[in-house]
N, C-alpha and C positions, 0 to 999 in steps of 0.2 A: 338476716345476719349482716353486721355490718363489721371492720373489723378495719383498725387506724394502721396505714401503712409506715405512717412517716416513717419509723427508724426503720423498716424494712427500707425504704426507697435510700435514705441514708447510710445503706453497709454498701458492702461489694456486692458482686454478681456470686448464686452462688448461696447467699445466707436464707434460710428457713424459719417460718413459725408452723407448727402444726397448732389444732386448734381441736377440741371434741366438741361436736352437736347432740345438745339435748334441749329442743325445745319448741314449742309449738311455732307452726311454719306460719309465715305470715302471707299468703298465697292462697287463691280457691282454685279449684281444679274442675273441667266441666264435664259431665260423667261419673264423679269420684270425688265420694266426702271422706277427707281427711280426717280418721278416728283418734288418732295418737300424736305422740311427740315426733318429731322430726331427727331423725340420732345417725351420728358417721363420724366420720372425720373429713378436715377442711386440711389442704395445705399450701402455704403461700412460699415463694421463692423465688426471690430480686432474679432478675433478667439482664443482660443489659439493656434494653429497652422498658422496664417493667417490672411487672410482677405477673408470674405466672400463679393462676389458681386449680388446684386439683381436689374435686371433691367427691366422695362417696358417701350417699346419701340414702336413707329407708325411711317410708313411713306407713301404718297401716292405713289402709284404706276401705272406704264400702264400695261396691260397685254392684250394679243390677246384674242378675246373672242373665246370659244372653238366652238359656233356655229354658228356665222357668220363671221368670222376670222376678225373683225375690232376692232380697238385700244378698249378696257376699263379700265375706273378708277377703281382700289377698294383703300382699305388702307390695308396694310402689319401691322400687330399688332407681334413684338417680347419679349417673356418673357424668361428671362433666369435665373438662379443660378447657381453659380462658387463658389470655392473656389480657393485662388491662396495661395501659398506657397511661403515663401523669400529663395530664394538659398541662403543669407547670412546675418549675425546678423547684424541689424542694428546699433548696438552702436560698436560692438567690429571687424566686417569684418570676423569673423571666420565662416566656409562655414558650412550651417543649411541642405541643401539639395540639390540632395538625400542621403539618409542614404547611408552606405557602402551595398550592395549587392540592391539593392533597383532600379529601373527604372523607367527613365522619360517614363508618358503619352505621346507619340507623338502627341495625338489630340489634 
């Protein structure tokens, strides 16, 4: 999922897109093959630092059963919250992030 900030980073603090998921995930999982579509809702909303992401996520799944080792369904339910930061201003190109002494999260 990929989804164009600009005019989000260009309103106030404060403005929203919501978004529906339906679609195959583009992610392997290890333990668990992903049977179906990927479906929830995404929500973005400017920051003053950002954009915060909040998403609710399902997708069926297989997975061995731990006690008689043959294939079962369940459904994979993911929740997450993010904030993302623009390395650079949107109108004028001049570099916002990271500050001078300051380090990228690698995660």
């Amino acid at each position: 999922m990929r989804y164009n900030v600009a005019e989000l980073l260009k309103g106030p603090s404060g403005g929203a897109r919501q978004y529906q998921v339906d679609e195959e995930p583009g992610f392997e999982l290890s333990g668990a093959r992903i049977v179906g579509p990927l479906q929830g809702q995404v929500q973005l909303m400017r920051t003053d630092r950002g954009v915060e992401v909040v998403a609710d996520l399902s997708a069926p799944a297989e997975v061995e059963c731990a006690r008689c080792l043959k294939p079962a369904e369940t459904e994979l339910s993911i929740h997450m919250e993010d904030e993302y930061r623009p390395s650079v201003d949107i109108r004028t190109g001049f570099r916002l992030w990271p500050d001078p002494g300051e380090t990228l999260d690698e995660e």
